[in-house]
Backbone as a ProteinNet text record, in pm:
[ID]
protein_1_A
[PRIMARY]
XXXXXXXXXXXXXXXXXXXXXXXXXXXXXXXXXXXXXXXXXXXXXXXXXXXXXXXXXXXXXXXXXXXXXXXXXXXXXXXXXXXXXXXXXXXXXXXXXXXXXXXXXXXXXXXXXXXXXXXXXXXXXXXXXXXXXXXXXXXXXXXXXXXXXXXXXXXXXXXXXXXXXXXXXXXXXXXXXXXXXXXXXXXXXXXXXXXXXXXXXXXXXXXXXXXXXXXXXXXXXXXXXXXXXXXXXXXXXXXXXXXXXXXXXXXXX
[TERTIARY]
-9237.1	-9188.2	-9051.1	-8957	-8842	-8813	-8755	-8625.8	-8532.5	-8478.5	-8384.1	-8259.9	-8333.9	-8272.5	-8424.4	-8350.3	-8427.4	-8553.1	-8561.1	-8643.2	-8702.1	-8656.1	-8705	-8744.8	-8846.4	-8886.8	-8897	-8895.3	-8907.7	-9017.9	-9107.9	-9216.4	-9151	-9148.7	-9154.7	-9305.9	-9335.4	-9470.7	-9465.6	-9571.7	-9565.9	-9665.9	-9542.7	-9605.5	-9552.9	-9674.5	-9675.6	-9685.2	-9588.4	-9602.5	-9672	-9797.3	-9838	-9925	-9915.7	-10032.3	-9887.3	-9756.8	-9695.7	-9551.6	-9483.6	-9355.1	-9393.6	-9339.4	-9347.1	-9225.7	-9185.6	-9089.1	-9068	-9173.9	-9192.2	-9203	-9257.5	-9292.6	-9204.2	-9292.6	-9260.5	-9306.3	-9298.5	-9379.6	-9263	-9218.6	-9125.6	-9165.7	-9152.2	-9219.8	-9108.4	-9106.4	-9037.1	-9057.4	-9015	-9073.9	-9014.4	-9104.9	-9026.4	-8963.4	-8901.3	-8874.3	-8998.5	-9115.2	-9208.6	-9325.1	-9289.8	-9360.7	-9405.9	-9487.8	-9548.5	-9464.4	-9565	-9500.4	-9535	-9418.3	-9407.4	-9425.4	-9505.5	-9487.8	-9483.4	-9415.9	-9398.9	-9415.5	-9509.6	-9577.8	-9617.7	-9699.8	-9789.6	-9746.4	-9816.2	-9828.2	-9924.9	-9963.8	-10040.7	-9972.3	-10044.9	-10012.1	-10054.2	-10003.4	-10073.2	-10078.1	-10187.6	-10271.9	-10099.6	-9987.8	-9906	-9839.8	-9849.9	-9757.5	-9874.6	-9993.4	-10095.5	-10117.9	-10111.2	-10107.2	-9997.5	-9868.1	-9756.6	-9745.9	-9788.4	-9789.3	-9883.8	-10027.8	-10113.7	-10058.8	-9994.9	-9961.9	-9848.3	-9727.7	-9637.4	-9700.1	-9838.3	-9852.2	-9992.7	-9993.4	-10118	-10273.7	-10297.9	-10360	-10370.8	-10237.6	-10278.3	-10293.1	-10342.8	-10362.2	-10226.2	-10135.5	-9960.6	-9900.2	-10024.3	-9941	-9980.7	-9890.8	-9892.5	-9888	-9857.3	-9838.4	-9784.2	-9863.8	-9816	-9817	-9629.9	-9603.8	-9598.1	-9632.3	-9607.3	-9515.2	-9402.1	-9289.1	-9255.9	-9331.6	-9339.1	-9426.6	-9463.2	-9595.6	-9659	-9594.3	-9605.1	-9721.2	-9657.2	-9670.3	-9828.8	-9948.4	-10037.6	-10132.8	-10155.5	-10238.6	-10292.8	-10168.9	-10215.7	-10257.8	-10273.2	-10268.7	-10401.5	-10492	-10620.4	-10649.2	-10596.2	-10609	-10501.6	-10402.5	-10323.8	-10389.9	-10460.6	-10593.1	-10689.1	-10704.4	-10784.2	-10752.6	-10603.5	-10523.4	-10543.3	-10492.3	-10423.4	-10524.6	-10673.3	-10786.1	-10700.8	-10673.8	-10641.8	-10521.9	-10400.4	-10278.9	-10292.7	-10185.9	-10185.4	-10130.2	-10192.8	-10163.6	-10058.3	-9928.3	-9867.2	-9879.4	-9872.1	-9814.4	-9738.8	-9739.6	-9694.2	-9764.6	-9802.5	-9855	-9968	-9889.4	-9965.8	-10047	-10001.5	-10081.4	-10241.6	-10213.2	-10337.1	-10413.4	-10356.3	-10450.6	-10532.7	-10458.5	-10511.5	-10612.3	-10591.6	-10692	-10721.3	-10834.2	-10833.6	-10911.6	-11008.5	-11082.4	-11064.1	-10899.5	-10823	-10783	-10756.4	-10727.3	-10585.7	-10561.4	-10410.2	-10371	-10203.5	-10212.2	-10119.6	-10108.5	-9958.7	-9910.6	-9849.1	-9782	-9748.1	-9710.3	-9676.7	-9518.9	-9534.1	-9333.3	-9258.9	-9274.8	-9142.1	-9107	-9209	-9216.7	-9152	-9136.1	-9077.4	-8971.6	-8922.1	-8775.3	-8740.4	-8642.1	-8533.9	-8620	-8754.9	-8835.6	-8904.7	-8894.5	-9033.8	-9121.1	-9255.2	-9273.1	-9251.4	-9160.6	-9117.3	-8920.5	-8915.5	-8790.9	-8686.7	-8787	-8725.6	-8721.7	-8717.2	-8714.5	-8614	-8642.9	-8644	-8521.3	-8439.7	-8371.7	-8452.1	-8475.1	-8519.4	-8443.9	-8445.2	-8377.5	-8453	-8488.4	-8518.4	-8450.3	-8420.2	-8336.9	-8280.3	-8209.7	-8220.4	-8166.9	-8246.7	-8198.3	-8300.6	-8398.8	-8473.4	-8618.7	-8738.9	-8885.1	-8898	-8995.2	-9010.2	-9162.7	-9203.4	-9342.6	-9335.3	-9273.8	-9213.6	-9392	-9387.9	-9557.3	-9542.3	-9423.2	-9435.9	-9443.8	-9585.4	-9605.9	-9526.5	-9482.7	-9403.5	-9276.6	-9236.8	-9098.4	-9117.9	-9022.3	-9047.1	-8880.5	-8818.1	-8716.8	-8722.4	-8794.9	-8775.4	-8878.8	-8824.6	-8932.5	-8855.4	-8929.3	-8847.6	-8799.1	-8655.1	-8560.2	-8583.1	-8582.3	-8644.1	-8538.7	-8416.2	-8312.2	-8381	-8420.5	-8364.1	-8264.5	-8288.9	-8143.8	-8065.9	-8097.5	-8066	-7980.9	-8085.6	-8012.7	-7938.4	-7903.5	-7883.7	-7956.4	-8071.1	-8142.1	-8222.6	-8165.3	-8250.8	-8396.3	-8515.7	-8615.1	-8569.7	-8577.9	-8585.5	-8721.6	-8786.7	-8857.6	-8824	-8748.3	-8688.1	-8587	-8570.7	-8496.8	-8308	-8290.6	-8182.8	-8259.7	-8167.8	-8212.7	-8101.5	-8124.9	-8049.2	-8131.4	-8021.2	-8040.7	-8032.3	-8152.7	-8167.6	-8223.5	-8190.3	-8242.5	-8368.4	-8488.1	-8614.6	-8641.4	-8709.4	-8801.8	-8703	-8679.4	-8570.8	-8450.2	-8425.4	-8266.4	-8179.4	-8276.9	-8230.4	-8101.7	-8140.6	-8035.3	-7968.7	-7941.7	-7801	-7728.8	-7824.5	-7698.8	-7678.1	-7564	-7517.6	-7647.3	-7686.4	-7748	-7648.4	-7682.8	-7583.4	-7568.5	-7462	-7392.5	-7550.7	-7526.6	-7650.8	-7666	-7746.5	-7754.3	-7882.9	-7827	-7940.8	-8036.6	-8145.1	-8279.7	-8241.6	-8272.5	-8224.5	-8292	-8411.8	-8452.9	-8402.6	-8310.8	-8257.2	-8261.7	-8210.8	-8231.5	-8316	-8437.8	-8571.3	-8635.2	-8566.7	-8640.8	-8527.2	-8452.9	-8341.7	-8442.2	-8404.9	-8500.6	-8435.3	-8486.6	-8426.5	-8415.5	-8323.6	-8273.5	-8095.2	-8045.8	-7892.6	-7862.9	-7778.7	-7707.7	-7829.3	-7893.9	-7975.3	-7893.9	-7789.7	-7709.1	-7638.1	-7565.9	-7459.9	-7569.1	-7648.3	-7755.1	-7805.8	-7827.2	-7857.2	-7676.9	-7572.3	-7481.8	-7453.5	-7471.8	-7394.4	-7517.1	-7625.3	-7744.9	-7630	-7637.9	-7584.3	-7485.6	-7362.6	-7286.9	-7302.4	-7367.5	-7406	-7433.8	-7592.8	-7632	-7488.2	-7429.6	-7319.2	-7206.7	-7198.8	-7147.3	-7240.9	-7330.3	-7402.5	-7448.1	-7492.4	-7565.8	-7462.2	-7288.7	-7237.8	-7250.3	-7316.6	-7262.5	-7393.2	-7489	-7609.4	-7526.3	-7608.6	-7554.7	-7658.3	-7788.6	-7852.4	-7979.4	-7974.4	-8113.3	-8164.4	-8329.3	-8428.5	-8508.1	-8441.4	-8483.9	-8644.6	-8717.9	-8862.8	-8857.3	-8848.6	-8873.1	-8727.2	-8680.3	-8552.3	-8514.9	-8413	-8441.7	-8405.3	-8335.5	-8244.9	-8122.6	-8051.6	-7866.9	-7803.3	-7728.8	-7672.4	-7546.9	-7457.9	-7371.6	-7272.8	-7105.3	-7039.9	-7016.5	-6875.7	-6843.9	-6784	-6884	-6824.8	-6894.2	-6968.8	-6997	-7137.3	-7200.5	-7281.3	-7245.9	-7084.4	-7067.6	-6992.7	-6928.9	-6881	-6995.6	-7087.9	-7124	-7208.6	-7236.6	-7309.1	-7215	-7091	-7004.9	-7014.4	-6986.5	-6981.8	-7109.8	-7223.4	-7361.8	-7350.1	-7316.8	-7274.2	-7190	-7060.3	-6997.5	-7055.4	-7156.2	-7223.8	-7312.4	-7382.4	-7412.7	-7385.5	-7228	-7129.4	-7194.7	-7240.8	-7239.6	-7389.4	-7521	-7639.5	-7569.8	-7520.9	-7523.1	-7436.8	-7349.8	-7261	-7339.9	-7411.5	-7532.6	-7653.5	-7676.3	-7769.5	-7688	-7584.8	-7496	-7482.1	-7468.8	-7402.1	-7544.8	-7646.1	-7748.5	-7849.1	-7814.9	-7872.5	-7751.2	-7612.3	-7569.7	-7503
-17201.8	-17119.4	-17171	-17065.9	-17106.6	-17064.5	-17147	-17131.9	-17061.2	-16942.5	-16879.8	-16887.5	-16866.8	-16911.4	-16980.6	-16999.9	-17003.4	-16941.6	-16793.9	-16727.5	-16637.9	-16676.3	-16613.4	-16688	-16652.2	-16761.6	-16609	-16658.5	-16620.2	-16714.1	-16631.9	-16718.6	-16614	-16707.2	-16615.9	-16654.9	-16544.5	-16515	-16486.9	-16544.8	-16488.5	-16351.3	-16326	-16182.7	-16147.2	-16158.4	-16113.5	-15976.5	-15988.9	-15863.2	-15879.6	-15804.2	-15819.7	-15958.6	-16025.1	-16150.9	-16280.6	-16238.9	-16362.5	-16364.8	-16266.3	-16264.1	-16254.3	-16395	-16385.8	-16335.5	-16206.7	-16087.2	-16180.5	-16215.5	-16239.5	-16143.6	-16205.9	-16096	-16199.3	-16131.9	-16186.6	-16173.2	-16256	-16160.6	-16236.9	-16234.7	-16247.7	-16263.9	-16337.9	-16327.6	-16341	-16255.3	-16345.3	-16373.7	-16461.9	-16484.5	-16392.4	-16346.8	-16266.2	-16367.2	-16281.3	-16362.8	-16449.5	-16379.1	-16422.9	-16560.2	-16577.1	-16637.8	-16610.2	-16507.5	-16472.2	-16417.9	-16376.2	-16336.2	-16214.5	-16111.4	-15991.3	-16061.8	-16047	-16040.3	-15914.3	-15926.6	-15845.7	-15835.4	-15777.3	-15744.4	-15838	-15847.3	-16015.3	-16017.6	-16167.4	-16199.4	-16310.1	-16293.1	-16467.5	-16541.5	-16653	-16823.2	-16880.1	-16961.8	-17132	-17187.3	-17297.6	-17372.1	-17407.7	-17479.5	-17537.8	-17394.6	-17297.5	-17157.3	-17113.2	-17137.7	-17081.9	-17187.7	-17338.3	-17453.9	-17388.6	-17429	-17371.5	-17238.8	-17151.5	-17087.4	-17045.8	-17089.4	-17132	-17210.5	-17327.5	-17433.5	-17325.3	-17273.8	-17213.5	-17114.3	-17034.7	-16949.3	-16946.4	-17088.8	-17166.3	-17075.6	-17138.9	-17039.3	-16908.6	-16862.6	-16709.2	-16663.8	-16711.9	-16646.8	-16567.4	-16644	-16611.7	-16458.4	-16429	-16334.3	-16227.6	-16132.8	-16024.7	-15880.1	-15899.8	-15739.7	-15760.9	-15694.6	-15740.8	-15561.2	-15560.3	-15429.5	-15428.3	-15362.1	-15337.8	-15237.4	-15188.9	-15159.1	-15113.1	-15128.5	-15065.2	-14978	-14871.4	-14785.5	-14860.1	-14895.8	-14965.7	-15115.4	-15160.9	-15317.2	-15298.1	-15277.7	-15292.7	-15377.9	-15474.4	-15570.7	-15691.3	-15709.6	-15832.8	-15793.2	-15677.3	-15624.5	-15644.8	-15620.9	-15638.5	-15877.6	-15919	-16054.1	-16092.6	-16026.4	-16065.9	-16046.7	-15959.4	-15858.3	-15982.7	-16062.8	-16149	-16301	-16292.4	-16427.5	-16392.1	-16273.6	-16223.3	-16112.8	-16124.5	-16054.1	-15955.8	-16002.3	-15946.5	-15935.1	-15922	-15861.6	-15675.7	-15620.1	-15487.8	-15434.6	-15364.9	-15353	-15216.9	-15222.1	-15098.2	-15079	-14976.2	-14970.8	-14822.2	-14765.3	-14649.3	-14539.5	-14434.3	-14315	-14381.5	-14435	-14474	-14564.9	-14674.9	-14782.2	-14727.5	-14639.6	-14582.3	-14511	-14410.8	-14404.6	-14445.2	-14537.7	-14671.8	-14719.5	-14770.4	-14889.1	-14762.2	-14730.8	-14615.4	-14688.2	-14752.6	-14873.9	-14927.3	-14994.9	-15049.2	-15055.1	-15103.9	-15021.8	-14982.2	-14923.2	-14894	-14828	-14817.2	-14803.2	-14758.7	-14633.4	-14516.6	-14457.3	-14371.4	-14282.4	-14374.2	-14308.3	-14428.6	-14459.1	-14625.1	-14687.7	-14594.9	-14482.9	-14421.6	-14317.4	-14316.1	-14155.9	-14189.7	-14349.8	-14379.1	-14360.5	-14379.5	-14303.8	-14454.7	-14417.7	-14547.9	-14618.9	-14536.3	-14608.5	-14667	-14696.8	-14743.1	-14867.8	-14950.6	-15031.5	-15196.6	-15162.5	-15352.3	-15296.2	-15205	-15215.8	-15338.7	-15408.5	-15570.2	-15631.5	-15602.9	-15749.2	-15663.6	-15547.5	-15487.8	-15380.5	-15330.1	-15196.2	-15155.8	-15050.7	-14995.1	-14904.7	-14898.3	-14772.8	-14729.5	-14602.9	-14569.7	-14475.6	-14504.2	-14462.4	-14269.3	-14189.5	-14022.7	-14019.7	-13882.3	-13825.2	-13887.1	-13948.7	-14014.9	-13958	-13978.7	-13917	-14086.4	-14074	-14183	-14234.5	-14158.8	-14208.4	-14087.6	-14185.8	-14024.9	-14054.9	-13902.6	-13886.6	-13966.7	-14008.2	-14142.6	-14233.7	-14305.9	-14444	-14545	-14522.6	-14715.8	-14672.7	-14588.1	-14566	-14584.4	-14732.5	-14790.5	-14839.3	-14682.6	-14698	-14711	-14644	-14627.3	-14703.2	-14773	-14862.3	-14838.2	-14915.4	-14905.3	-15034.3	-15051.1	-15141.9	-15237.4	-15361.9	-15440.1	-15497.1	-15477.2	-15560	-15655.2	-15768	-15853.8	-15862.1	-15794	-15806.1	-15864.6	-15998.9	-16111.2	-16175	-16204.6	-16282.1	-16228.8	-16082.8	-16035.3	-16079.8	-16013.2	-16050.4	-15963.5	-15934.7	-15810.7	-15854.5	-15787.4	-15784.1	-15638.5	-15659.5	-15497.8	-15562.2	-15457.2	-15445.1	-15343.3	-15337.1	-15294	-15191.3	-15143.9	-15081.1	-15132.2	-15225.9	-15318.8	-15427.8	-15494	-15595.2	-15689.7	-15799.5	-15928	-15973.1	-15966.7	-16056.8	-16168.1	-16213.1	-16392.5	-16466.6	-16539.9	-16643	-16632.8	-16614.8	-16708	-16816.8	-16906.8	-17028.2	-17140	-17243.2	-17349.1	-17285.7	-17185.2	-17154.1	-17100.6	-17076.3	-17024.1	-17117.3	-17241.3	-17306.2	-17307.1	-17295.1	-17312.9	-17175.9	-17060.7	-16936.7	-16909.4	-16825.1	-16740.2	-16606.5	-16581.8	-16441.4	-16385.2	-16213.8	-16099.5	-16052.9	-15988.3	-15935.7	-15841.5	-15761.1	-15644.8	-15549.5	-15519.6	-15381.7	-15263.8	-15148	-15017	-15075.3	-15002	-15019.5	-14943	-15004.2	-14934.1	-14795.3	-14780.5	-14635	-14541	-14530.6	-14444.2	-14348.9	-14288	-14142	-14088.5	-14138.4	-14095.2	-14067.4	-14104.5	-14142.6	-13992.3	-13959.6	-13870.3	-13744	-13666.6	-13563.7	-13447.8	-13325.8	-13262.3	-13149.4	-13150	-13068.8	-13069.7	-12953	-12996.7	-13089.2	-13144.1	-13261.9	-13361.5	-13411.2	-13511.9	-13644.4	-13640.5	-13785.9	-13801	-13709.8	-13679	-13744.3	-13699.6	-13776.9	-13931.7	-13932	-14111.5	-14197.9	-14149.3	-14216.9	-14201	-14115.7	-14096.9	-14221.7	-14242.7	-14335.3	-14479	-14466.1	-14596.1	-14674.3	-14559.9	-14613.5	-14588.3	-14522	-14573.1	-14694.8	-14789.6	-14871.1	-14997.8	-14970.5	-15070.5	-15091.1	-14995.5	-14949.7	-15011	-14932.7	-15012.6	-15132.6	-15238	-15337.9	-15451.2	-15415.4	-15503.6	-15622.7	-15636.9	-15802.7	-15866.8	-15813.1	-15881.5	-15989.8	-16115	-16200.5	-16299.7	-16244.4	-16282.9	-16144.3	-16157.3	-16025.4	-16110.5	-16110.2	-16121.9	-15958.9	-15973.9	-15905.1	-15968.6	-15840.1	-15895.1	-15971	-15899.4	-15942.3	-15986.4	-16110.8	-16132	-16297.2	-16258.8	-16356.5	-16409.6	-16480	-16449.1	-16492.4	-16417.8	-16376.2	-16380.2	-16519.9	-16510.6	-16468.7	-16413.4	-16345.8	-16400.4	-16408.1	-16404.2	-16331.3	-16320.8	-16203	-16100.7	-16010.6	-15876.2	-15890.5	-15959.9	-15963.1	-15834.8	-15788.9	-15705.2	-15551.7	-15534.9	-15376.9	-15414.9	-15509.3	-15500.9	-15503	-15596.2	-15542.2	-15424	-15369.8	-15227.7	-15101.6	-15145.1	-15077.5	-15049.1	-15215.6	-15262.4	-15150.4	-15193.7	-15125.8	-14980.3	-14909.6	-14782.7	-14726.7	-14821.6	-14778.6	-14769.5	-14883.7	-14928.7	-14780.9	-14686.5	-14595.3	-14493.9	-14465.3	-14361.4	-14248.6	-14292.9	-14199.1	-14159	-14188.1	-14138.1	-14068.4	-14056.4	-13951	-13838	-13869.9	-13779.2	-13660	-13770.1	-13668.2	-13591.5	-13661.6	-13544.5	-13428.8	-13467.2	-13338.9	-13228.9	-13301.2	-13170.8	-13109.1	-13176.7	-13059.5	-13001.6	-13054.7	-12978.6	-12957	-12970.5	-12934.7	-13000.2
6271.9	6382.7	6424.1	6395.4	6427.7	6560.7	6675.1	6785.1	6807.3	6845.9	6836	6904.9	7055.6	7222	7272.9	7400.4	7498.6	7497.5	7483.8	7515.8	7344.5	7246.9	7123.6	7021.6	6947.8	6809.2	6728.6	6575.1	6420.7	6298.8	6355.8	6253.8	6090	6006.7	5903.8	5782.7	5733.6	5667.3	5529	5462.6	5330.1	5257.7	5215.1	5140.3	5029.4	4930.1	4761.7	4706.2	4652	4573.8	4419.8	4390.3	4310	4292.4	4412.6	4414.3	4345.1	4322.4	4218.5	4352.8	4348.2	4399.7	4555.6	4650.7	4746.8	4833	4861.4	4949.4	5077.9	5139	5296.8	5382.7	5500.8	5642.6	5727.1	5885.6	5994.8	6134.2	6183.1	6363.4	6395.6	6516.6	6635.6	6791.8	6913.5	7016.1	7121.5	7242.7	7344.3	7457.6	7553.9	7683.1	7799.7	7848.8	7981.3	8084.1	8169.4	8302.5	8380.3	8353.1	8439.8	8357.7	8238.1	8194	8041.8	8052.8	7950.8	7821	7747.4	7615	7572.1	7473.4	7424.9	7238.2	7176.2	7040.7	6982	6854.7	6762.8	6613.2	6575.6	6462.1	6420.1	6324.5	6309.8	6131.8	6087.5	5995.7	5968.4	5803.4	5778.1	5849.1	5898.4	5932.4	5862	5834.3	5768.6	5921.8	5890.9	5989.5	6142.8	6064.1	6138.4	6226.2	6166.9	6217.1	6366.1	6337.5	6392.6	6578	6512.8	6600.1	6700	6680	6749.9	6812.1	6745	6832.6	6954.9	6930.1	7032.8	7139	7115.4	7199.9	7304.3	7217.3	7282.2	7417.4	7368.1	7435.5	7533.5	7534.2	7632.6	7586.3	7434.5	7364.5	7359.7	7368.1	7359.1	7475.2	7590.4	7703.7	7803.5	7734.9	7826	7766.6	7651.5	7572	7633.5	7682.8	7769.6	7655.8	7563.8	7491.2	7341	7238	7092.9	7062.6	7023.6	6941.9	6827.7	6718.8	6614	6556.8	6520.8	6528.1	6346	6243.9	6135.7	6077.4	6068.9	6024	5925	5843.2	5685.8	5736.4	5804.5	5806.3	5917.1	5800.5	5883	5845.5	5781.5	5702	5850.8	5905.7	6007.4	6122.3	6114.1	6286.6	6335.8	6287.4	6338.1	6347.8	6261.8	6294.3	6401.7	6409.6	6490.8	6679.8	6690.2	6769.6	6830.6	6701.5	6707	6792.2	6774.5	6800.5	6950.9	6996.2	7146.7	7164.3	7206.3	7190.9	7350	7419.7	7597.9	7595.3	7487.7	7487.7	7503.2	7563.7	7559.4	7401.7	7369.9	7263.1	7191.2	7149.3	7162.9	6947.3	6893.6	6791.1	6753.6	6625.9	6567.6	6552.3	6504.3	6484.6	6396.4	6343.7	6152.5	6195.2	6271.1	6358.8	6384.6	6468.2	6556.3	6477.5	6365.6	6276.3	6149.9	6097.6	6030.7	6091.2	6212.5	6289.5	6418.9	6399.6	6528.4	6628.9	6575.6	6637.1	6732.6	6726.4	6837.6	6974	7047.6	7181.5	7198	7160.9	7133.6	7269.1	7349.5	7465.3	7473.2	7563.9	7564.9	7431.5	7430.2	7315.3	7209.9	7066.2	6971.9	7028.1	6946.7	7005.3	6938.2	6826.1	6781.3	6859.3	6973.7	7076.4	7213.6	7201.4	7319.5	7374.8	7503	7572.8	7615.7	7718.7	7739.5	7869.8	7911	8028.7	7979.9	7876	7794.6	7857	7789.4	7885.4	7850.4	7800.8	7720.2	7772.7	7848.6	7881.2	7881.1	8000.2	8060.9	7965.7	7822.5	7750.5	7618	7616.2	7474.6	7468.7	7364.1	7335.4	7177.4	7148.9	7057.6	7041	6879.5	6788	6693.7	6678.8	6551.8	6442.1	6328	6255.9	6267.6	6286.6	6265.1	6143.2	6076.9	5940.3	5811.2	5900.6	5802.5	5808	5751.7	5766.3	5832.5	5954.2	5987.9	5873.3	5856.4	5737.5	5665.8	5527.6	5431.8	5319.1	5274.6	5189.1	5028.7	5028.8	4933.8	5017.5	5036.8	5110.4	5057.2	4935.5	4852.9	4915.2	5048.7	5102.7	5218	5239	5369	5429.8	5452	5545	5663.4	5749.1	5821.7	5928.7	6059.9	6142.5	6297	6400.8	6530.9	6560.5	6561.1	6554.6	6691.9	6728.5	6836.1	6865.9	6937.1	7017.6	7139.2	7139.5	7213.2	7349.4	7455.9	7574.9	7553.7	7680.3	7706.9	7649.1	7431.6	7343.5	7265.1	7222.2	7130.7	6982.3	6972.4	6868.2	6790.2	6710.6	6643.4	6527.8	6608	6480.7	6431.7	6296.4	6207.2	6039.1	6071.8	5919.6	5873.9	5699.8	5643.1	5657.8	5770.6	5745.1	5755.2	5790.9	5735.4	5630.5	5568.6	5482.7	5455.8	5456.5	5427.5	5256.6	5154.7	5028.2	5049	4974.8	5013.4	4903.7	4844.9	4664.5	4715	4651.8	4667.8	4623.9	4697.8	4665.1	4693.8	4594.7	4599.6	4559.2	4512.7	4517.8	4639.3	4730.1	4878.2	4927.3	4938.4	5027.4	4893.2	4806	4722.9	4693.4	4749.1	4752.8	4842.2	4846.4	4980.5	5010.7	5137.9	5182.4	5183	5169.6	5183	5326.7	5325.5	5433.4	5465.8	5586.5	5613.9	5511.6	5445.6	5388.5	5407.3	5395.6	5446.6	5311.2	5361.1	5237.2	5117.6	5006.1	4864.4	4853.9	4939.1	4860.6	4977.2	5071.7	5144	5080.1	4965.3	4937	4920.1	4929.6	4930.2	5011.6	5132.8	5295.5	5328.5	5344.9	5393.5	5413.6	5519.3	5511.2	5420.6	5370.6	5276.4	5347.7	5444.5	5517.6	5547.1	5605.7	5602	5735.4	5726.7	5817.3	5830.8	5742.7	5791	5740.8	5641.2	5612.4	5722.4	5774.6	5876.2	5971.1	6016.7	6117.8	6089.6	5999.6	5965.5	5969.5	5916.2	5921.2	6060.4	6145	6315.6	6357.3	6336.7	6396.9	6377.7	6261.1	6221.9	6298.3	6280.4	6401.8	6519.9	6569.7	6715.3	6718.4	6656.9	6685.3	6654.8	6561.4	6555.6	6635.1	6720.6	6876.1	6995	6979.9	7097.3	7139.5	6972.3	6980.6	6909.4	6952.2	6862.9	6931.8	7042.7	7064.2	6990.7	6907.3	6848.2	6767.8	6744.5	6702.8	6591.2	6575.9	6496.3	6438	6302.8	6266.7	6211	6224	6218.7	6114.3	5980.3	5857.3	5797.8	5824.9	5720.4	5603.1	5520.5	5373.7	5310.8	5399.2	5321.3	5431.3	5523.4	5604	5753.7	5798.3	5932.4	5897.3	6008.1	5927.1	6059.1	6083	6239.9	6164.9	6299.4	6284.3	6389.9	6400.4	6398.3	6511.6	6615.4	6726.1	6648.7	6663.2	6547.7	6480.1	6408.8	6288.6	6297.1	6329.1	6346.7	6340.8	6374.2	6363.7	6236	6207.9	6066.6	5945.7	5987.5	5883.2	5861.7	5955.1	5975.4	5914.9	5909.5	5888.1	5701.1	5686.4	5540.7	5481.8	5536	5487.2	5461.9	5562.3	5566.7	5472.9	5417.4	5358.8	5210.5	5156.8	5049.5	4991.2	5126.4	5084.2	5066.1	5043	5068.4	4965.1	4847.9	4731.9	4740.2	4818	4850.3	4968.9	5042.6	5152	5109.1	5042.7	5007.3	4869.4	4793.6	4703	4796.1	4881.3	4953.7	5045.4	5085	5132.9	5000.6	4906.4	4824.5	4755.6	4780.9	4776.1	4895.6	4992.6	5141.9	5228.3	5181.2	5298.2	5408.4
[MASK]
+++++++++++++++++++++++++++++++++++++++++++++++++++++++++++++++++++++++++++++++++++++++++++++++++++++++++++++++++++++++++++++++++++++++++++++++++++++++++++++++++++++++++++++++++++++++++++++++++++++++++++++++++++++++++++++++++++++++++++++++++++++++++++++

């Protein structure tokens, strides 16, 4: 469990593809003004990930509300349920119907407005021009983006991504600048102006959230950033997909 600020940690998690290639996950948590804690989306622990964060959160009892913020990412949610049995529990469309079981509470987070109820801690984005759960499930653009106030700190599952070496070659390469998810053209809705709508998203959020200064990417890794460094490279990213938006214009429009 990593430290972020004051008020944020980054557990990061492992997750195999195919049982061999470990991608990675992640949950994220932060402390309110008042004490307690907001987590976000869960993952495996090993025994030491599990210790710490108990200790942090006076077993679990401080934890006030665990969102889940990717449709896709539903494997931990019910153990995570288990950790924070008396957390409020928020998730996605897909969330609630996956696990209907659950006590799931208020509208899904992609339906939410700017009153939402993690206001005090949170800004959310969710991507436009995209299917938020497109009917190819192995297409996982699209999630609800978790700004951080206070710290400027972005959780995102997949739908940004940081390149990162795996295993022992990590600390001897460079991570990549931000980049959009590779299967964007698949996620695009097939309607006219929906690139025009995902690229206007884009820069908004690189407008709005430039003073972010660290992302917190799922399956890749954390990527502090620089003053500026967040609309540039949002920019960079954007520009990377010039020739998918520009191919779905010239066949929708």
């Amino acid at each position: 469990m990593r430290q972020l600020s004051d008020t944020f940690w980054n557990i990061r998690g492992v997750h195999r593809v195919g049982g061999v290639l470990d991608i990675g996950t992640q949950m994220s948590l932060a402390r309110r003004a008042d004490g307690r804690f907001v987590v976000i989306d869960g993952c495996a622990l090993d025994d030491a990930q599990r210790d710490a964060l108990l200790a942090l959160t006076g077993n679990g009892e401080r934890v006030a509300a665990v969102v889940h913020v990717h449709p896709f990412h539903t494997l931990h949610v019910e153990s995570t349920r288990r950790l924070f049995p008396d957390a409020t529990l928020y998730g996605t469309a897909r969330h609630r119907r996956r696990l209907s079981s659950l006590p799931w509470t208020g509208p899904p987070v992609e339906a939410w407005g700017e009153d939402h109820p993690l206001v005090d801690v949170f800004d959310l984005s969710v991507p436009d021009g995209v299917d938020f759960v497109c009917a190819d499930e192995r297409v996982h653009v699209a999630s609800v983006l978790v700004r951080h106030r206070s710290d400027g700190i972005v959780h995102v599952d997949d739908t940004l991504n940081v390149l990162a070496a795996p295993g022992l070659l990590r600390p001897l390469l460079p991570q990549s600048s931000l980049r959009m998810h590779p299967l964007l053209s698949r996620a695009l809705k097939p309607e006219a102006g929906a690139a025009d709508a995902y690229a206007a998203w884009a820069r908004m959020l690189a407008s709005r959230w430039s003073g972010t200064r660290i992302v917190c990417a799922a399956h890749s890794a954390v990527r502090e950033l620089g003053d500026g460094g967040f609309a540039r490279e949002m920019a960079s990213a954007l520009r990377r997909v010039t020739r998918t938006l520009d191919g779905h214009r010239a066949r929708h429009g």
